[in-house]
C-alpha positions as CSV (number, residue, x, y, z in Angstrom):
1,X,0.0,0.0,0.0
2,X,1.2,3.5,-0.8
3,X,2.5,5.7,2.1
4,X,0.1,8.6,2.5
5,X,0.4,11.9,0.9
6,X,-0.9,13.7,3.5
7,X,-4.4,14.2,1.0
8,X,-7.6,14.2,1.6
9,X,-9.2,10.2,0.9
10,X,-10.3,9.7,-3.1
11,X,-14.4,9.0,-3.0
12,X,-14.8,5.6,-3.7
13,X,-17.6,6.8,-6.3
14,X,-17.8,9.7,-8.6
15,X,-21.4,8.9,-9.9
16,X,-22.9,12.1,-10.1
17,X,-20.0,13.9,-8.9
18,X,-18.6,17.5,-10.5
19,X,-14.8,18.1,-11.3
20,X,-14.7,20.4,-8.2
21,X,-16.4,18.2,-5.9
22,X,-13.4,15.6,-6.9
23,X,-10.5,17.8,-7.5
24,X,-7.8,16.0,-5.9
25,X,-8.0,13.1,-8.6
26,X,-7.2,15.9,-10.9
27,X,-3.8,16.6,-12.1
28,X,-2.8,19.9,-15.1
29,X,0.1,21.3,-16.8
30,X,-0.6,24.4,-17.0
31,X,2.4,27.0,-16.6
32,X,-0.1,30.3,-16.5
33,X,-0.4,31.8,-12.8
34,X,-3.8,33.3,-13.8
35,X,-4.7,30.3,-15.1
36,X,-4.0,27.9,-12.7
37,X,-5.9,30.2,-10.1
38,X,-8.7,29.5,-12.1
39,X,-7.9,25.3,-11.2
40,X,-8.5,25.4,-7.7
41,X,-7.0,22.2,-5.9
42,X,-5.3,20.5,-9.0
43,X,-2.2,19.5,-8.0
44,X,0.1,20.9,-11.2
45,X,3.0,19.3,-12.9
46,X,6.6,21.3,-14.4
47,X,6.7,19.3,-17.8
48,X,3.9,17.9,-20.1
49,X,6.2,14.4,-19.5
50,X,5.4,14.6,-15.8
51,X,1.9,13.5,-16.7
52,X,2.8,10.1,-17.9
53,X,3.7,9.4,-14.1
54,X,0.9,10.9,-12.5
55,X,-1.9,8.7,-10.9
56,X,-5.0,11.6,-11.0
57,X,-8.1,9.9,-13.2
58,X,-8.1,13.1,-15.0
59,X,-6.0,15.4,-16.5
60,X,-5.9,19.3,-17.4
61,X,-3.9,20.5,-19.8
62,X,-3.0,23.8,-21.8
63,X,-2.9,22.8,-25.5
64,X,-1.1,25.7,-26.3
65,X,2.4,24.8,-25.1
66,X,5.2,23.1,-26.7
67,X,4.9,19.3,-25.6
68,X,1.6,19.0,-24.4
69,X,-0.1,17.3,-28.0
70,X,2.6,15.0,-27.9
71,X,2.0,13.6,-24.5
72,X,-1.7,13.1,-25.1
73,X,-1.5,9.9,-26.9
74,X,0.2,8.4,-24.3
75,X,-2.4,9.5,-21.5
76,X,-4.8,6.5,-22.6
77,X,-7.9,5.5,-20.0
78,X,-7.8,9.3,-18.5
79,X,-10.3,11.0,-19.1
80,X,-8.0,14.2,-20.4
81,X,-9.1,18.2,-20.8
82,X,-7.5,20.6,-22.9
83,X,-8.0,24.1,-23.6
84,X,-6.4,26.3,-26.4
85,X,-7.1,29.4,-27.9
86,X,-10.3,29.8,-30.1
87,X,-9.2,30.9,-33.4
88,X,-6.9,27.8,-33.1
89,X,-9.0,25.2,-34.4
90,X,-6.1,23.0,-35.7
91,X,-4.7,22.3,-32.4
92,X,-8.4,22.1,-30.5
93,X,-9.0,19.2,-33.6
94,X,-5.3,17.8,-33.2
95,X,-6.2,17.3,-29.2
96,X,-9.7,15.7,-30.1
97,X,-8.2,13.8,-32.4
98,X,-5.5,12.4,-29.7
99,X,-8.7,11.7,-27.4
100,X,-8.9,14.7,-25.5
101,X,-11.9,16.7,-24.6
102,X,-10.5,20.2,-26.0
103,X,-12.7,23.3,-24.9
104,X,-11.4,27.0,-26.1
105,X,-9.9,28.5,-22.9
106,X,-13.1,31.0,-21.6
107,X,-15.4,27.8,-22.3
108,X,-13.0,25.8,-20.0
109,X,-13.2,28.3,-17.1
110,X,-16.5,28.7,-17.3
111,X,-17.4,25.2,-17.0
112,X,-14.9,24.2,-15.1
113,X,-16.5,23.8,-11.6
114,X,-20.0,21.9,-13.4
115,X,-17.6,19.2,-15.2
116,X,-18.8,15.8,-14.5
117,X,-16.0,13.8,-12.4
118,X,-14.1,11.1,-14.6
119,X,-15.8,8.1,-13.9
120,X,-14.3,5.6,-11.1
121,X,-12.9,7.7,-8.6
């Protein structure tokens, strides 16, 4: 068994449950200080990389740094968020296309606390 982190327990359930009801099974690179304000209680990684090792049922990402469409591919059976500009529809398709849910950056934030939970908690 893992030592404890000191965090709060993960609900055994997320049935029903909203991404900011769960947000410590939530993990983001995203290097923006006004963004990640917006991300209450994700924990936040230095390098898109760092994801691969992380153990959060979701992940948050911004689409717009160098890396991050790269790493995607290899986050299979997360449920994964993106956000990116939107006038940049190539990278909001590439994301998509990688299995990410990708979300221009206001529509992020302003759904952010309403998302439903990835499923399995």
């Amino acid at each position: 068994m893992p030592a404890s982190s000191g965090a709060p327990p993960r609900p055994s359930s997320t049935d029903g449950a909203t991404v900011a009801e769960v947000v410590a099974d939530v993990v983001g690179y995203v290097p923006d200080l006004m963004d990640r304000s917006k991300l209450g209680g994700v924990r936040f990684v230095r390098r898109p990389e760092d994801l691969l090792d992380a153990e959060e049922a979701m992940v948050v990402v911004d689409l717009s740094r160098p890396g991050v469409l790269e790493v995607l591919p290899r986050l299979a059976g997360r449920r994964v968020v993106g956000f990116g500009s939107h006038v940049d529809r190539a990278t909001l398709e590439a994301a998509e296309a990688a299995g990410a849910q990708a979300l221009p950056r206001s529509q992020l934030f302003r759904l952010w606390p309403n998302l439903p939970a990835p499923d399995g908690g």
